[in-house]
C-alpha positions as CSV (number, residue, x, y, z in Angstrom):
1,X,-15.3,-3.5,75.6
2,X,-12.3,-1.5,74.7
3,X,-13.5,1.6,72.7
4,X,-11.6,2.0,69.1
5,X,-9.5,4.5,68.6
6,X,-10.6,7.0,66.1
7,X,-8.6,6.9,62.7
8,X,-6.7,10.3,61.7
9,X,-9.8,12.1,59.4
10,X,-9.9,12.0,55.7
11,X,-10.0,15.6,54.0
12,X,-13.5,16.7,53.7
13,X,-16.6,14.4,52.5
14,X,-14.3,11.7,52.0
15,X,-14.1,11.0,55.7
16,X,-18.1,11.2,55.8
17,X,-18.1,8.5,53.1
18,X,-15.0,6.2,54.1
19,X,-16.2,6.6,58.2
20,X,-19.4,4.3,56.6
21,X,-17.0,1.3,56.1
22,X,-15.0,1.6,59.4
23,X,-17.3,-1.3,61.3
24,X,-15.9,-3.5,58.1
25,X,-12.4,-3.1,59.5
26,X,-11.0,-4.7,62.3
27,X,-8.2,-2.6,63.4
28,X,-7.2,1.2,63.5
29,X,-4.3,0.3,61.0
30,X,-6.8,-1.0,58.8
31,X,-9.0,2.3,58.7
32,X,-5.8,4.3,58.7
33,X,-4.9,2.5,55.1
34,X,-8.7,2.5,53.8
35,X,-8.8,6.5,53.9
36,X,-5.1,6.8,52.7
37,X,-5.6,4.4,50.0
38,X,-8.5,6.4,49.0
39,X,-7.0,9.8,49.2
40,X,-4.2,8.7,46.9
41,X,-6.3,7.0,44.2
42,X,-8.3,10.3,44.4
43,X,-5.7,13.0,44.1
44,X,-4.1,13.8,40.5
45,X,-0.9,12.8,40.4
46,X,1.9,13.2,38.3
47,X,3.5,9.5,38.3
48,X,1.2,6.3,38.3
49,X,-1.3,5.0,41.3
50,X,1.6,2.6,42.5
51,X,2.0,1.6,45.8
52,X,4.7,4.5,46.4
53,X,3.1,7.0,44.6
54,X,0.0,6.3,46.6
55,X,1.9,6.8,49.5
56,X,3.4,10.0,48.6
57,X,7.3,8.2,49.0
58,X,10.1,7.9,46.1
59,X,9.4,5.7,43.4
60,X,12.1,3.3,44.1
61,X,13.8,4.0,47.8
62,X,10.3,5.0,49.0
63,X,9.0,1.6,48.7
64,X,11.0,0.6,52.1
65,X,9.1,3.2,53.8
66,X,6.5,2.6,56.5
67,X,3.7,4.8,54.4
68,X,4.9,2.4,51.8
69,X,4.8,-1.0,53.5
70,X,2.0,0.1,55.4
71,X,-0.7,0.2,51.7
72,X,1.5,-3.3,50.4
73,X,0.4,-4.7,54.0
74,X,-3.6,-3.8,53.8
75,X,-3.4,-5.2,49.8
76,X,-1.7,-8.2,50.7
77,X,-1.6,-9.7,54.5
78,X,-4.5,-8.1,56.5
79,X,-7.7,-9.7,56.8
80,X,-10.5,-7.1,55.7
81,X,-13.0,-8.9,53.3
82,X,-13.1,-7.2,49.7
83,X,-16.9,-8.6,49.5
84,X,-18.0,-6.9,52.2
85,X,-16.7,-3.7,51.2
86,X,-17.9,-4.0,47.6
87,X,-21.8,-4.9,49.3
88,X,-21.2,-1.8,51.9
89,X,-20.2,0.3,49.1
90,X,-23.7,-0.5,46.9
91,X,-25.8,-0.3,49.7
92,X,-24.6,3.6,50.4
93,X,-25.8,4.4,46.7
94,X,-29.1,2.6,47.3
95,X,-29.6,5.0,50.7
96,X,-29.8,8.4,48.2
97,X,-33.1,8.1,45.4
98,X,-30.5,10.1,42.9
99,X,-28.1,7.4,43.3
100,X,-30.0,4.3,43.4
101,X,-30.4,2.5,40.8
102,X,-34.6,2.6,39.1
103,X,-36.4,-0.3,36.8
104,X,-35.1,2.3,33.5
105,X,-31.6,1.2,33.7
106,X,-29.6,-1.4,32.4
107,X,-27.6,-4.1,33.7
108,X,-24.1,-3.6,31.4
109,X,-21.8,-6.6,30.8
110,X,-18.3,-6.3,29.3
111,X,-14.7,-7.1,29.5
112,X,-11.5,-5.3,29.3
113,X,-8.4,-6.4,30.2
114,X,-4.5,-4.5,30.7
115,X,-1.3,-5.4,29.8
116,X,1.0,-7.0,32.9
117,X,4.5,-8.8,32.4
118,X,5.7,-11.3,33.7
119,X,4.2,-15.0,34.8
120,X,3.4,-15.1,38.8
121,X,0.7,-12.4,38.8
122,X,-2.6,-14.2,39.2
123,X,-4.9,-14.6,36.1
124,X,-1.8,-13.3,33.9
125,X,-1.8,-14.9,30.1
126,X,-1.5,-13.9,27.0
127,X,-5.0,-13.1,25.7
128,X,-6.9,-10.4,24.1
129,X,-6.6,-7.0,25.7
130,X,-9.6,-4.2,25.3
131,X,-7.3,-1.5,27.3
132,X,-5.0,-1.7,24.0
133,X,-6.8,-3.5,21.6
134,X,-4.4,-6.5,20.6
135,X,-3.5,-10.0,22.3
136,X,-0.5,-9.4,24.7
137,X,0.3,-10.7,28.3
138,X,-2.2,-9.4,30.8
139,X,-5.1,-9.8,33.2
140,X,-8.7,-9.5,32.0
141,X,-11.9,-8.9,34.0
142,X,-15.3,-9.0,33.5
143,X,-17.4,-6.2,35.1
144,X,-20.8,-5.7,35.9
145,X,-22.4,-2.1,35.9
146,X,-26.0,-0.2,36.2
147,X,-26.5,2.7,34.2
148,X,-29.0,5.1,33.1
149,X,-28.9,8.9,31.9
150,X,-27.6,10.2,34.6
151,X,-25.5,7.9,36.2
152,X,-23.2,5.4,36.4
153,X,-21.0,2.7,38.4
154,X,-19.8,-0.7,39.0
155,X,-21.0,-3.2,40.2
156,X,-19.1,-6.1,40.7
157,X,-16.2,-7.3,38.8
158,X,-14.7,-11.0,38.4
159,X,-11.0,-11.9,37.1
160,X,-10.8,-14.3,34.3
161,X,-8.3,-16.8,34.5
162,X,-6.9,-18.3,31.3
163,X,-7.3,-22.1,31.5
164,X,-3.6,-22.7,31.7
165,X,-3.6,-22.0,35.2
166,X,-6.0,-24.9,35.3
167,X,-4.4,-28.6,35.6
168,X,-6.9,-29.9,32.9
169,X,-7.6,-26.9,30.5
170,X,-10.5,-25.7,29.8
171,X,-11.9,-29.6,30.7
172,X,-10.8,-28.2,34.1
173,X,-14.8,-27.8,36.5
174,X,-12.8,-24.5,37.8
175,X,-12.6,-23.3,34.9
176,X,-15.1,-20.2,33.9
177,X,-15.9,-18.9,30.3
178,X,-16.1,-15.2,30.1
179,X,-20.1,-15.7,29.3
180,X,-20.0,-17.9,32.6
181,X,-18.8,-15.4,34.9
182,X,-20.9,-12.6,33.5
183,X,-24.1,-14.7,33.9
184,X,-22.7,-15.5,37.4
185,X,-22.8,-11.5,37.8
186,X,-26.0,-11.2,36.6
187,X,-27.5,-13.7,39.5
188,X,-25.1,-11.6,41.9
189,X,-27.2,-8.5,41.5
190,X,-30.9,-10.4,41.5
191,X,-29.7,-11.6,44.4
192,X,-29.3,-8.4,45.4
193,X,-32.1,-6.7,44.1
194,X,-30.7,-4.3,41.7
195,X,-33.5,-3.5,39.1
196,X,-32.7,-3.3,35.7
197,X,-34.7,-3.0,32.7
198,X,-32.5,-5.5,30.7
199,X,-28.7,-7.0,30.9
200,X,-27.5,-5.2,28.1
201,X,-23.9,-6.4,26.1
202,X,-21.5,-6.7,23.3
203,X,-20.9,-9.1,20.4
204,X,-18.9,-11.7,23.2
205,X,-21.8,-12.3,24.9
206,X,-24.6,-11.8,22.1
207,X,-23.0,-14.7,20.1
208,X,-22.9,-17.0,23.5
209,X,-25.9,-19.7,23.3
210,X,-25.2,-20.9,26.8
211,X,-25.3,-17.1,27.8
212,X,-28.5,-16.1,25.7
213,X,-30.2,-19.3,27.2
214,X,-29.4,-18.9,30.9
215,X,-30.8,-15.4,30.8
216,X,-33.7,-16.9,29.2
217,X,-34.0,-19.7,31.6
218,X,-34.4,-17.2,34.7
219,X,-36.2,-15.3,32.0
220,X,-34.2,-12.4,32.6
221,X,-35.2,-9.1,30.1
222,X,-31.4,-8.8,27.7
223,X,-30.9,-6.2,24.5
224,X,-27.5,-7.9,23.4
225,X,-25.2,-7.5,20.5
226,X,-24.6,-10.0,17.5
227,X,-22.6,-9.5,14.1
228,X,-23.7,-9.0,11.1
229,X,-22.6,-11.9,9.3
230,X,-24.7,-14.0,12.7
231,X,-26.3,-16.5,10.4
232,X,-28.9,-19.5,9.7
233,X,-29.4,-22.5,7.8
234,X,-32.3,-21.7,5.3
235,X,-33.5,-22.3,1.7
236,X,-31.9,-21.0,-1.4
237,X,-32.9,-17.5,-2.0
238,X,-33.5,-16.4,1.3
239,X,-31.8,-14.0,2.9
240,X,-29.8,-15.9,5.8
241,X,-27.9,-13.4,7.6
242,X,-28.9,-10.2,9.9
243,X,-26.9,-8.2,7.6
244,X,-28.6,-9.0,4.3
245,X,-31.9,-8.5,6.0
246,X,-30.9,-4.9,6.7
247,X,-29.9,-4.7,3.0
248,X,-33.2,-6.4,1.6
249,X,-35.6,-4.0,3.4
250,X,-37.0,-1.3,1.5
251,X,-34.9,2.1,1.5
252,X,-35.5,5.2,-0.7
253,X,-34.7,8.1,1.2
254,X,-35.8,10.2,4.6
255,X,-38.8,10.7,2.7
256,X,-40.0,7.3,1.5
257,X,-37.8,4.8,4.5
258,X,-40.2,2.0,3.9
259,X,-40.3,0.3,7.2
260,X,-37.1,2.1,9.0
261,X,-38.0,4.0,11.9
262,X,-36.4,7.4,12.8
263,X,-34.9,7.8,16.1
264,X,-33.2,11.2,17.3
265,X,-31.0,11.3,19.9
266,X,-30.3,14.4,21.9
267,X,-27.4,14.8,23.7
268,X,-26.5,16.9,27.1
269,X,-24.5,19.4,25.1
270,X,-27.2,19.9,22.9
271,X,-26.6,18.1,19.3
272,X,-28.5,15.6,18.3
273,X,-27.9,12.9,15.7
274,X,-30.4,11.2,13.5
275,X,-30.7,7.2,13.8
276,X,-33.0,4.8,12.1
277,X,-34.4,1.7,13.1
278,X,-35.8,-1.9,11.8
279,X,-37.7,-4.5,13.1
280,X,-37.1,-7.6,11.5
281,X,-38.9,-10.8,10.6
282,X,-36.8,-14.5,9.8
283,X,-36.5,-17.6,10.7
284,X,-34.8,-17.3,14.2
285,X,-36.2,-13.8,15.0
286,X,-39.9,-12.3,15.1
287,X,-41.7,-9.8,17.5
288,X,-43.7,-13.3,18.5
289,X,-41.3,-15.8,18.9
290,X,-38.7,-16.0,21.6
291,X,-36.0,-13.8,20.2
292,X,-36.7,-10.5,18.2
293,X,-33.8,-8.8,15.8
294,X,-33.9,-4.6,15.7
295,X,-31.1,-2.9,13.2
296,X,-30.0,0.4,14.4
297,X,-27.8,2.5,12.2
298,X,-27.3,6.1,10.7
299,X,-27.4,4.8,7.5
300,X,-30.0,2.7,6.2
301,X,-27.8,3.2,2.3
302,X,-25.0,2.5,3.2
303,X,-25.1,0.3,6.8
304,X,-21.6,1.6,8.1
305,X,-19.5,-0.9,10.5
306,X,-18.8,1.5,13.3
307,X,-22.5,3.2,13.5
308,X,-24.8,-0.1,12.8
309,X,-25.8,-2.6,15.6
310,X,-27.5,-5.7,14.9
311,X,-29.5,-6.3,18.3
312,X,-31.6,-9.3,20.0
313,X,-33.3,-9.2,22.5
314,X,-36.3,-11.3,24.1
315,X,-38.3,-8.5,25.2
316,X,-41.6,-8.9,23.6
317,X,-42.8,-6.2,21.0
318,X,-46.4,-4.5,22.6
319,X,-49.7,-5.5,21.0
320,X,-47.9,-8.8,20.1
321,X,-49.3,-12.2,22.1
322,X,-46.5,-12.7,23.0
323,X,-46.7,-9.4,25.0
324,X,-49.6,-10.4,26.5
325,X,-48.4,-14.1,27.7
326,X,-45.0,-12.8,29.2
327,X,-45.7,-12.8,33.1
328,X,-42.2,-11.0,34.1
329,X,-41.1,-9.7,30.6
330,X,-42.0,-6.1,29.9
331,X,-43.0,-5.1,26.2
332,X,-40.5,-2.9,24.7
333,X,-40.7,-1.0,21.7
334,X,-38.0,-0.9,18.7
335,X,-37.0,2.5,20.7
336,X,-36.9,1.2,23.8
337,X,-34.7,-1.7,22.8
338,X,-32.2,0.6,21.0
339,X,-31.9,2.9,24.1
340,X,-31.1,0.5,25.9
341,X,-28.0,-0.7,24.0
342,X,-27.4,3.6,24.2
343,X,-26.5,2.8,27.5
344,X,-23.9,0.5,27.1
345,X,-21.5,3.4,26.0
346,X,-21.6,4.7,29.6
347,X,-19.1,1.6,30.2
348,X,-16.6,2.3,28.0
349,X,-16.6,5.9,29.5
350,X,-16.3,4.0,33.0
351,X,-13.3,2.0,31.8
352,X,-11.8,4.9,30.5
353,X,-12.3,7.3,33.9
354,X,-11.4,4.2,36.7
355,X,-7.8,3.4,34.4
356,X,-6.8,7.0,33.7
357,X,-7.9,8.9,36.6
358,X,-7.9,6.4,39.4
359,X,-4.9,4.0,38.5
360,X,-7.2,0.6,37.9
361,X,-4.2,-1.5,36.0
362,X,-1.5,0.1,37.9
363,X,-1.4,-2.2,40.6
364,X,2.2,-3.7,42.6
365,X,1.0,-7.0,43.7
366,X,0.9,-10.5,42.6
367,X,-1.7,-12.3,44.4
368,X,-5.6,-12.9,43.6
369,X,-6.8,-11.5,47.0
370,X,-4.4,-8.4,47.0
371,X,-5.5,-7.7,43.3
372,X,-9.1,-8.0,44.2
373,X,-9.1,-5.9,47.4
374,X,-7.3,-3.2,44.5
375,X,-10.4,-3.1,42.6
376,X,-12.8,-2.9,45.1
377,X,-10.9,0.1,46.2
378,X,-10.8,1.4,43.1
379,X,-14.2,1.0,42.6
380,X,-14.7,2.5,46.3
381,X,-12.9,5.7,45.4
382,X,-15.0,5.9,41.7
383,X,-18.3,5.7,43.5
384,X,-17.3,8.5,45.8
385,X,-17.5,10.8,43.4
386,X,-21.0,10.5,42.8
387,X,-22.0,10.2,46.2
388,X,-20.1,13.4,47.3
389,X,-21.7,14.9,44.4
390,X,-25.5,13.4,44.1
391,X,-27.0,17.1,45.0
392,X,-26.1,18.1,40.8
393,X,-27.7,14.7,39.4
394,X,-31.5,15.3,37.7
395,X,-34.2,14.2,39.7
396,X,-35.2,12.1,36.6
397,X,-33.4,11.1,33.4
398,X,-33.2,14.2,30.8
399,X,-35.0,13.6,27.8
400,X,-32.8,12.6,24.9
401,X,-34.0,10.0,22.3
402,X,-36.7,10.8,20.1
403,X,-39.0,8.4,18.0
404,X,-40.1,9.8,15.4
405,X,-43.0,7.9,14.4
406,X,-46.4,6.5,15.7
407,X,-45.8,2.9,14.8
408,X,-43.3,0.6,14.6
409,X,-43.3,-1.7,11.6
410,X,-42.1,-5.4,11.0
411,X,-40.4,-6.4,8.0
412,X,-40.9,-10.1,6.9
413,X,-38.4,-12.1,5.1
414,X,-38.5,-11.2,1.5
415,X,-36.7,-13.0,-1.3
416,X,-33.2,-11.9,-2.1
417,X,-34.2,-8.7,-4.2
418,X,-32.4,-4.8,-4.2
419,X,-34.5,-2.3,-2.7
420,X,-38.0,-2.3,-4.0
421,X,-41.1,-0.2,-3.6
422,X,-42.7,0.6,-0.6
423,X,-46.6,1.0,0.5
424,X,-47.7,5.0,1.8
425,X,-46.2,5.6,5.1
426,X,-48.2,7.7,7.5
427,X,-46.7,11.0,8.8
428,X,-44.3,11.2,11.7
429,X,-45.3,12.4,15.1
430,X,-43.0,12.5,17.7
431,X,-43.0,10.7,21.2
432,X,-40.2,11.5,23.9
433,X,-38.5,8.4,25.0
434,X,-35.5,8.6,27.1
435,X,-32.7,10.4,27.6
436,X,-29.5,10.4,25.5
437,X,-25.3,10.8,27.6
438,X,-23.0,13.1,25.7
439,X,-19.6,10.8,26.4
440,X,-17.6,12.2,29.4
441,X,-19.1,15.4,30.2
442,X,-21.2,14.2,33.4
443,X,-18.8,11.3,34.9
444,X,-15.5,13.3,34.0
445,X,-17.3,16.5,36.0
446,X,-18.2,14.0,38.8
447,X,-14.3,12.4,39.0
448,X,-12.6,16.0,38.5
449,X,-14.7,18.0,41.0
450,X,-13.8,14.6,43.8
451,X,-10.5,15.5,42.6
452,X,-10.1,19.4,43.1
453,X,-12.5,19.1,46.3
454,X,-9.9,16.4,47.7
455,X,-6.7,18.9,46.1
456,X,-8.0,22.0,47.3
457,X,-9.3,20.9,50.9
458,X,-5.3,19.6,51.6
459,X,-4.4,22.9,50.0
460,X,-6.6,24.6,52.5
461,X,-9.0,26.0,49.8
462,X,-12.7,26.0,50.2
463,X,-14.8,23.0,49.4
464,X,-17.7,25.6,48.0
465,X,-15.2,26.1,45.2
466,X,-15.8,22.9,43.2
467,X,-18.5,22.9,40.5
468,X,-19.8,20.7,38.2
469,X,-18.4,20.4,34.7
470,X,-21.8,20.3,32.6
């Protein structure tokens, strides 16, 4: 057997980490363009991650060059598998304990999509985009991703093509709802044994039956988002939406909060921030049946939009029969249930950190495969910089969330009256739950030190330089 020939190095630990996918590749060419396409999506740069700039070549006459032609030919014609990479790339972060994912975490579900012109890219339309907000031409995706306190990273991430690529519409059996896809993730990584404590995601998916019910189904632990005006059919004079059963249950003050729970959260930097939380009883929701409701806010007075979230979730409550009947559903308390949803804020810093710093909309190329194999990469070179730097991650996840009382309390459904009069509450204690993620500070330390390690080693400065950013 012909032995292969040994591709040129990567600079420093990158080689270590991109030499672990070199059995995926089939030819030297192909290792050559896995380690330069990994450099380039690495190194800060001044112009986009295009093709040319990846390849260090002019933006417009470069793109004839071989450096060039050579990154459009591994996107595009050759014939490495982006699946395989993706399962390679999971299974190095499983080898470490600090990177592998633990039973605390949270399986996180979301969208975002970026603006594209034109008509012959693949999954193209005009649609909503989360990258800026509004409905313009573009690709979406829909991304799956464990996180806990420390750490995060993707999973595995699925185009979603409008149905006018489809012949028959949405009627169309190709065609794949958003919801679809993401429960179509979820399977993907109990397939792969990822644990999770619950699949944790926004209003899109909160407000999706067939979603809530095919987690249910393969009774499958979810903390998921709903809106406030999410309502019910009920009689007169009952409250019949989530929002006025935040507004009907007793408030007076930190002092006298009726059945609001205090939470604190405590950030890496320090500051903390003072959160309260409600259990809720009504018709569709209730600590023993199915589904439960839990109200989160900074401001039981005055509920405000952007720091309120109106929660389900089919854990069962402890001490509840429910509780005790669930064979693979873990009780969760009202904390737990709202640190959970805490998590989901890691992906919005993820989305931020992969498009800005590692070029994930700035792709050159038109077809599904090639666009694919660019995420995967993408998602390659975003995992690298936790794996090069797992020896500055905790051990366990820093304490940061703090409930500040002994019981949790349910509220039932009331009539529709203002704020009424409460029964003596008991004194707080306090009881550390989990830990809380200041936005940024870890995951922007972990991209910029892969950055000046990878800068500095092609500079010919020492790796021992490069710290992390606390």
């Amino acid at each position: 057997m012909t032995k292969r020939l040994p591709a040129t190095p990567a600079p420093g630990p990158l080689e270590d980490y991109a030499a672990r996918f070199d059995d995926l590749f089939g030819t030297l060419a192909q290792r050559q363009a896995f380690r330069r396409y990994l450099e380039g999506l690495l190194l800060p740069a001044e112009r986009n991650k295009t093709l040319t700039a990846l390849a260090n070549t002019e933006p417009v006459g470069g793109a004839q060059r071989k450096e060039a032609q050579g990154l459009q030919w591994f996107l595009s014609e050759s014939s490495w598998d982006p699946e395989r990479i993706n399962r390679r790339r999971i299974e190095l972060m499983l080898e470490d304990p600090k990177t592998a994912p633990s039973r605390g975490g949270a399986l996180v579900i979301d969208e975002t999509g970026d603006r594209k012109d034109g008509k012959k890219t693949a999954h193209v339309g005009k649609q909503y985009l989360g990258g800026i907000g509004k409905i313009d031409n573009g690709v979406v995706s829909v991304s799956s991703l464990w996180a806990d306190e420390r750490i995060y990273y993707p999973l595995e991430v699925e185009p979603y093509t409008p149905a006018h690529h489809f012949d028959e519409g949405k009627a169309d059996p190709e065609f794949r709802t958003k919801p679809k896809i993401a429960l179509e993730l979820v399977e993907r990584a109990v397939e792969m044994e990822i644990p999770f404590r619950a699949v944790v995601a926004d209003i899109l998916y909160g407000e999706h039956r067939k979603f809530k019910e095919g987690l249910e189904n393969r009774q499958i632990p979810y903390v998921l988002a709903i809106k406030p005006s999410y309502a019910w059919y009920r009689p007169i004079g009952e409250p019949g939406s989530v929002e006025e059963i935040a507004w009907i249950a007793p408030w007076k003050g930190d002092d006298d909060p009726g059945e609001w729970v205090k939470l604190e959260r405590t950030f890496r930097d320090g500051h903390t921030e003072q959160w309260w939380a409600l259990e809720a009883e009504c018709r569709p929701f209730g600590v023993e049946k199915q589904r439960r409701l839990v109200v989160a806010t900074t401001d039981p007075a005055e509920l405000p939009d952007l720091t309120t979230w109106y929660l389900v979730s089919n854990l069962p409550a402890p001490g509840t029969k429910r509780a005790q009947e669930e064979s693979k559903l873990s009780a969760a308390d009202i904390a737990e249930v709202v640190r959970l949803y805490c998590l989901r804020s890691w992906i919005e810093q993820s989305y931020k950190q992969v498009k800005n710093s590692l070029g994930w909309s700035q792709y050159q190329v038109r077809k599904d495969l090639a666009i694919r194999r660019h995420w995967q990469l993408v998602c390659c070179a975003f995992t690298f910089c936790w794996w090069a730097n797992a020896g500055f991650l905790e051990g366990e996840a820093p304490p940061g969330v703090i409930l500040k009382r002994e019981e949790t309390a349910t509220t039932s459904t009331p009539p529709m009256v203002e704020r009424g009069k409460k029964e003596d509450q008991e004194e707080p204690t306090s009881l550390v739950l989990a830990g809380g993620a200041k936005e940024g500070k870890d995951v922007a330390g972990a991209v910029h030190n892969a950055m000046a390690l990878l800068e500095g080693i092609l500079r010919e400065a020492p790796a021992q330089g490069v710290k992390r950013v606390a």
